[in-house]
TORDREN-142593 format. One record per atom (N, C-alpha, C, O, CB): atom name; y, z, x. Coordinates in steps of 0.1 Angstrom, whole numbers, plus 5000, padded with zeros to 4 digits. Last residue first. Glycine has a CB too. Layout:
BEGIN
> CA; Y; Z; X
...
//
This chain:
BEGIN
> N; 5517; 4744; 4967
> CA; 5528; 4751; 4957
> C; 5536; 4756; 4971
> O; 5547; 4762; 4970
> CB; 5522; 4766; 4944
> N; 5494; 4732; 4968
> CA; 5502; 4724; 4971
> C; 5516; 4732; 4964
> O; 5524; 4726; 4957
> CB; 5497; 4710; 4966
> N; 5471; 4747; 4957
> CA; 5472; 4746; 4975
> C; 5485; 4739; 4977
> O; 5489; 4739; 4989
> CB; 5459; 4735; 4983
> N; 5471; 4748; 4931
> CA; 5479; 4759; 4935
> C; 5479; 4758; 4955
> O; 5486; 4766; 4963
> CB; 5470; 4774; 4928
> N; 5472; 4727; 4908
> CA; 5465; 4728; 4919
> C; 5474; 4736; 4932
> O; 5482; 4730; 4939
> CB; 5461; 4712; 4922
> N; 5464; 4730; 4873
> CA; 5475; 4735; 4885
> C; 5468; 4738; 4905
> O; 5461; 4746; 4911
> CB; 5481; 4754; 4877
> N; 5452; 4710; 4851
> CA; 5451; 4721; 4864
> C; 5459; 4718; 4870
> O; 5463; 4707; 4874
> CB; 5441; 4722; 4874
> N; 5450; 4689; 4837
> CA; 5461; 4696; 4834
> C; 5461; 4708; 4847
> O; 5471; 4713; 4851
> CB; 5460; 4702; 4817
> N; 5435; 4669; 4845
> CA; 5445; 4664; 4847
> C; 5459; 4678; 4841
> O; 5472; 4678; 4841
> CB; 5443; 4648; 4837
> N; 5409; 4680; 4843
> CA; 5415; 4683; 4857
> C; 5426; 4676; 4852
> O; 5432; 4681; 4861
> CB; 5408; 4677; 4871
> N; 5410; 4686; 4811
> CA; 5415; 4696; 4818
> C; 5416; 4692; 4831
> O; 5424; 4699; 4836
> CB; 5408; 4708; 4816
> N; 5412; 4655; 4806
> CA; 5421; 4665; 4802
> C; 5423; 4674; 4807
> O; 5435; 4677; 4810
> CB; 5420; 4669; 4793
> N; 5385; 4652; 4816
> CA; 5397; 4643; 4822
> C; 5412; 4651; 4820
> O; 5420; 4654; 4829
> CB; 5397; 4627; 4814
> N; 5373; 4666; 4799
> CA; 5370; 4673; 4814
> C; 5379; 4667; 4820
> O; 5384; 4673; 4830
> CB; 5356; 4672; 4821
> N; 5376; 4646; 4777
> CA; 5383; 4665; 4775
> C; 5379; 4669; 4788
> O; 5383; 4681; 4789
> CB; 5375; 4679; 4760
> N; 5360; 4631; 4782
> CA; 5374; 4626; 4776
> C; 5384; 4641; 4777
> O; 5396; 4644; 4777
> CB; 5372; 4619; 4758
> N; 5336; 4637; 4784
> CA; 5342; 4628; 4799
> C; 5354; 4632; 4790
> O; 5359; 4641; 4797
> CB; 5338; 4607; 4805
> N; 5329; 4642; 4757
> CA; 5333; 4657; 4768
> C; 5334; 4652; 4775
> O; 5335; 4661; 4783
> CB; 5325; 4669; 4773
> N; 5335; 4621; 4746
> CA; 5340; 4630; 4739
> C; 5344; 4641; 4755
> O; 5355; 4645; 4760
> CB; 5327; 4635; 4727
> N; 5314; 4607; 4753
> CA; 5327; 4604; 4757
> C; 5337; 4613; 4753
> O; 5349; 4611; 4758
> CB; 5330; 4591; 4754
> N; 5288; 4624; 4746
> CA; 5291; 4623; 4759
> C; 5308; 4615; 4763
> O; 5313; 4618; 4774
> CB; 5278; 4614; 4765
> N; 5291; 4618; 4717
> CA; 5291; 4629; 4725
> C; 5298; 4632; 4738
> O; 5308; 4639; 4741
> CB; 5280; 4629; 4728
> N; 5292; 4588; 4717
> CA; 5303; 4594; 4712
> C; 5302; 4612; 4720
> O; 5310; 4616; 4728
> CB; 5302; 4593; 4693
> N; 5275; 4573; 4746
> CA; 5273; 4578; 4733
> C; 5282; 4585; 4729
> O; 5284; 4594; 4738
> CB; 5262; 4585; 4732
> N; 5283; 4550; 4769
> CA; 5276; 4564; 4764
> C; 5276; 4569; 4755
> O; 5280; 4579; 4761
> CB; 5278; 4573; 4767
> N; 5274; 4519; 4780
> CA; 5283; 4523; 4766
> C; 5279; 4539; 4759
> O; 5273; 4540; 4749
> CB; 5280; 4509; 4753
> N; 5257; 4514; 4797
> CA; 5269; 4509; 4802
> C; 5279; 4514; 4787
> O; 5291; 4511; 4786
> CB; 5268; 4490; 4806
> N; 5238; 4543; 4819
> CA; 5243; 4536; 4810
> C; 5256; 4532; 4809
> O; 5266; 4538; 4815
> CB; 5241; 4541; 4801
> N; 5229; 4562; 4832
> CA; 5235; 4553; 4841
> C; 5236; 4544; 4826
> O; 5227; 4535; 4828
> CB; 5226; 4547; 4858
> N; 5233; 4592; 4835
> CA; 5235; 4584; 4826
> C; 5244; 4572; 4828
> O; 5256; 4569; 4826
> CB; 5237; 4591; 4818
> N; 5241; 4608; 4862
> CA; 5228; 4607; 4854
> C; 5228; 4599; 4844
> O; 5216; 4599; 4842
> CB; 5223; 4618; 4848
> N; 5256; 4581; 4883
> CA; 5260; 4587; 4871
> C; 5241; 4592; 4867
> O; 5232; 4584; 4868
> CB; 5271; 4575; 4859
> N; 5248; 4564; 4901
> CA; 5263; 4567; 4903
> C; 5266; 4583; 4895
> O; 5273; 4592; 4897
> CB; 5274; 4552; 4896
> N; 5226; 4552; 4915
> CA; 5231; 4553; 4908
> C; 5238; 4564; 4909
> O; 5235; 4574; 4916
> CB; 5226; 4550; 4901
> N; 5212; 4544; 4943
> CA; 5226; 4535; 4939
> C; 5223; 4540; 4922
> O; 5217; 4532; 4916
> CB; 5224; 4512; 4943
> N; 5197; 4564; 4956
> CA; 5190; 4551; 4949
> C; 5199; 4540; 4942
> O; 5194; 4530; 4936
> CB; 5180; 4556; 4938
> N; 5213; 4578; 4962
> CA; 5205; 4571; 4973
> C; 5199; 4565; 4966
> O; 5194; 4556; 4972
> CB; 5197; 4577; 4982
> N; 5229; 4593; 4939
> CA; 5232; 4581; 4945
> C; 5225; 4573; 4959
> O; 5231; 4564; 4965
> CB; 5244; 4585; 4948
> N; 5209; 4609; 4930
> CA; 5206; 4601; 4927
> C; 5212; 4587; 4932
> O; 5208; 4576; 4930
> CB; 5204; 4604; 4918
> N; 5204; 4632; 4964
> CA; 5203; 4632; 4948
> C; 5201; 4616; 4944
> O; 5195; 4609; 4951
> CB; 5217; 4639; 4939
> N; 5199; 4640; 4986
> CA; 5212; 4633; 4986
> C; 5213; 4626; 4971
> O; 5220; 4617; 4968
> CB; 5214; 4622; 4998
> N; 5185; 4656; 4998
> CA; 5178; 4642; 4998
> C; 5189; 4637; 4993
> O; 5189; 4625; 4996
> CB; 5165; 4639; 4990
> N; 5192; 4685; 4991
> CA; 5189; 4684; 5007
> C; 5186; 4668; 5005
> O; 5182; 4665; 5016
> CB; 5174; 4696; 5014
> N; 5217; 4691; 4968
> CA; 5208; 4684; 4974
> C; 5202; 4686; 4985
> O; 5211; 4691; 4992
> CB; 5211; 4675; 4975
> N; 5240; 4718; 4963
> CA; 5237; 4702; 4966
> C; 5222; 4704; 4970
> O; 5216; 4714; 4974
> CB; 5248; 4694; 4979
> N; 5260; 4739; 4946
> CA; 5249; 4740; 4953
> C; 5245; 4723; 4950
> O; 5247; 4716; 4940
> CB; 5237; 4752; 4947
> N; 5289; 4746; 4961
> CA; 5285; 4746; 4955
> C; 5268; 4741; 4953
> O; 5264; 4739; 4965
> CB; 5295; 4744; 4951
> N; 5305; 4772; 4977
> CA; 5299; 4762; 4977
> C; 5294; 4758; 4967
> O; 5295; 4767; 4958
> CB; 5292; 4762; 4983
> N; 5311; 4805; 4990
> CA; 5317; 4795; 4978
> C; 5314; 4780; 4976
> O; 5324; 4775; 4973
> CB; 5332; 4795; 4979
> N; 5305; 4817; 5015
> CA; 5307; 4803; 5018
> C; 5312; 4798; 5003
> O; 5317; 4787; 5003
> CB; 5292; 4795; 5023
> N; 5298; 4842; 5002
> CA; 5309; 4838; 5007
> C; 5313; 4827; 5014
> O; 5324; 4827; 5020
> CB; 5312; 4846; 5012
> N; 5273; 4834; 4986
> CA; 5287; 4838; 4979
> C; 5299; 4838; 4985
> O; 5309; 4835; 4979
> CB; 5288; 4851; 4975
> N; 5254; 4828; 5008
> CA; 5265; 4821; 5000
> C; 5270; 4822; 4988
> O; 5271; 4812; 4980
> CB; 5263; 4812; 4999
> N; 5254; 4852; 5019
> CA; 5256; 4841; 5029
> C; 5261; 4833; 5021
> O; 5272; 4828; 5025
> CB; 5244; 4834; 5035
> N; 5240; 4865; 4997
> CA; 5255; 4871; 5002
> C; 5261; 4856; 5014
> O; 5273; 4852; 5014
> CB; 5253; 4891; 5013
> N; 5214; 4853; 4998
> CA; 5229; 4853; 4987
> C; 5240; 4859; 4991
> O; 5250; 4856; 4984
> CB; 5227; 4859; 4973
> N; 5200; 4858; 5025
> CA; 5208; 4846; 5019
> C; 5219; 4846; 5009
> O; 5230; 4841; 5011
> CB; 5200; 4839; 5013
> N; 5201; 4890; 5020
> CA; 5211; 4880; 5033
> C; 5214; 4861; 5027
> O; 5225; 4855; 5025
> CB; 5199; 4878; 5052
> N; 5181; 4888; 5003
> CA; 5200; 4896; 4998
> C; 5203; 4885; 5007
> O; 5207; 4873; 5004
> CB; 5208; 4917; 5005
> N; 5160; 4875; 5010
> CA; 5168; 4869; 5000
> C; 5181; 4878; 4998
> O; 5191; 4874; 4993
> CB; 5159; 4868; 4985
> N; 5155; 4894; 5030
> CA; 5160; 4880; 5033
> C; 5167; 4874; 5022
> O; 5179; 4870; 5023
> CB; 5148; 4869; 5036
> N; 5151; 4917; 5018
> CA; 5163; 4917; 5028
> C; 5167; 4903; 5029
> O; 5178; 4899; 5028
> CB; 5160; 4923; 5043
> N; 5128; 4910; 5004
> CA; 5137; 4914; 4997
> C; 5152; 4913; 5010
> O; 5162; 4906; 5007
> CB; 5132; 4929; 4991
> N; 5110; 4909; 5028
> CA; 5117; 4894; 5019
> C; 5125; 4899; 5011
> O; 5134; 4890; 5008
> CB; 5106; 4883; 5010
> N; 5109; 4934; 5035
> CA; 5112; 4924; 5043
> C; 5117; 4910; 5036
> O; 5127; 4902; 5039
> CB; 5098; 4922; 5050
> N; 5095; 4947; 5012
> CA; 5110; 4954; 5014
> C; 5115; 4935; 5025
> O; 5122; 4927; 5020
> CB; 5110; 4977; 5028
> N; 5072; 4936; 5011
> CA; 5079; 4931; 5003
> C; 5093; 4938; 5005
> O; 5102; 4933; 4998
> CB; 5073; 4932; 4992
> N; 5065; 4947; 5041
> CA; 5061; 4930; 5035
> C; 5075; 4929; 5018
> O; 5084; 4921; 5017
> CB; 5037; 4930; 5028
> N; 5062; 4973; 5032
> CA; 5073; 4966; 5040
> C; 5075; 4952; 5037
> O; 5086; 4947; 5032
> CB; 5069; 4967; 5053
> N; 5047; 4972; 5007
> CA; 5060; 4977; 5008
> C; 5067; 4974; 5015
> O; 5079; 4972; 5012
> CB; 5062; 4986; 5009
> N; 5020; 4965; 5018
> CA; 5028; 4959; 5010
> C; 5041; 4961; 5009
> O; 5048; 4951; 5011
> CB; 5024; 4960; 5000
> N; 5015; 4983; 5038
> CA; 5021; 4973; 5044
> C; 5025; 4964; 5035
> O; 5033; 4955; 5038
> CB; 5014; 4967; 5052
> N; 5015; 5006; 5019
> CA; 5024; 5008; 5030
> C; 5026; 4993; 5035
> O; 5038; 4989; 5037
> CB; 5019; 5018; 5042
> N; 4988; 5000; 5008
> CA; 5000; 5000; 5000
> C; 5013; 5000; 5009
> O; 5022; 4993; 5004
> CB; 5000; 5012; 4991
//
């Protein structure tokens, strides 16, 4: 039972260290294979006319970066 405990105290340490490693890197989380633009598409919905839904919420995410205050340049 003792070497379970360490054994599992041991990966418990690793996984803190990783997440504290990146909480303060602030990142955001990517790929290691470089996702779906290595196969040349651009978009998960590589379609040429998206569906009222989906233009709906491109149409209001355009709205809010176009309303952010981009506070590096103040």
């Amino acid at each position: 039972m003792a070497i379970f405990l360490v054994t599992f105290g041991f990966f418990l340490l690793i996984v803190v260290a990783m997440a504290v490693g990146y909480i303060f890197q602030q990142k955001s989380l990517a790929g290691s294979c470089g996702g779906l633009s290595t196969i040349g598409i651009d978009k998960a919905c590589n379609c040429d006319n998206p569906c009222e839904k989906r233009q709906e919420r491109e149409r209001k995410e355009a709205l809010q970066e176009s309303q952010k205050i981009d506070i590096k340049n103040l």
